[in-house]
N, C-alpha and C positions, 0 to 999 in steps of 0.2 A: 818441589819447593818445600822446605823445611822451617816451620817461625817457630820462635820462641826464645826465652832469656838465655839458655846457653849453649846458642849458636855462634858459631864463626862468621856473622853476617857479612854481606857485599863481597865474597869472593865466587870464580867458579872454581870446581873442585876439578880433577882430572884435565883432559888437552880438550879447549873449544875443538872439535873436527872443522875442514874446510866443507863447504857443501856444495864446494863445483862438482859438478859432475866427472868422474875418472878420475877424483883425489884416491889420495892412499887409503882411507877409510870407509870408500862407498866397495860396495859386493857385489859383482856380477854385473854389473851397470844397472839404469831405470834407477839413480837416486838412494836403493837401499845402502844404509850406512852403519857400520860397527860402532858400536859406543867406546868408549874409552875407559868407562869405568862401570866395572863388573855390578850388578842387582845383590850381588853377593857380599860385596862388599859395605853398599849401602846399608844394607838391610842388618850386618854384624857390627856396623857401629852404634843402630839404635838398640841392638839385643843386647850389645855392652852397655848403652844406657839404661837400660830397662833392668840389670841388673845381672845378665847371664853372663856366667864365668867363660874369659877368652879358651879353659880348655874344653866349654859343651861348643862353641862355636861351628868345631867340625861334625859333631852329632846334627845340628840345627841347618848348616847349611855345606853339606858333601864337597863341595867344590871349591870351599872356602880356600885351601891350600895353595890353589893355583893363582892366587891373587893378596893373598897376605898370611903372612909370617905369625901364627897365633899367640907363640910365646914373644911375640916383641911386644914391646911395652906402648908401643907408637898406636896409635888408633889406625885401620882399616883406611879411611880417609881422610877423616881432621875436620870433619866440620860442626861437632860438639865439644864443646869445654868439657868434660870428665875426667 
């Protein structure tokens, strides 16, 4: 959960997962479920708030490439006004 003035408030970001059981996003059965939106990504749109430049993003977070485009101009996930 994210508050403050310039959030994207009332949306969800990424796909709600289903949580029946043997959806397409649960692993291995017993309920574990894949998220849809990478920690990685999260975490590189508050480091663009906080002021790090999108090209240390891949320094700060290794895996960042596999989930977003560093040179795009578009934010990681959209849920801060910057």
């Amino acid at each position: 959960m994210v508050m403050g003035g310039p959030i994207n408030g009332g949306q969800i970001f990424g796909d709600y997962p289903s949580l029946a059981l043997g959806s397409e996003y649960e692993l291995g059965g017993g309920g574990l479920l894949l998220p849809t939106t990478s920690v990685d990504e999260y975490f590189a749109e508050l480091a663009l708030w906080f002021g790090v430049a999108p090209s240390e993003l891949s320094t700060i977070f290794p895996n960042i490439g596999n989930f977003y485009d560093t040179a795009s101009s578009d934010l990681p996930i959209g849920f801060l006004n910057i």
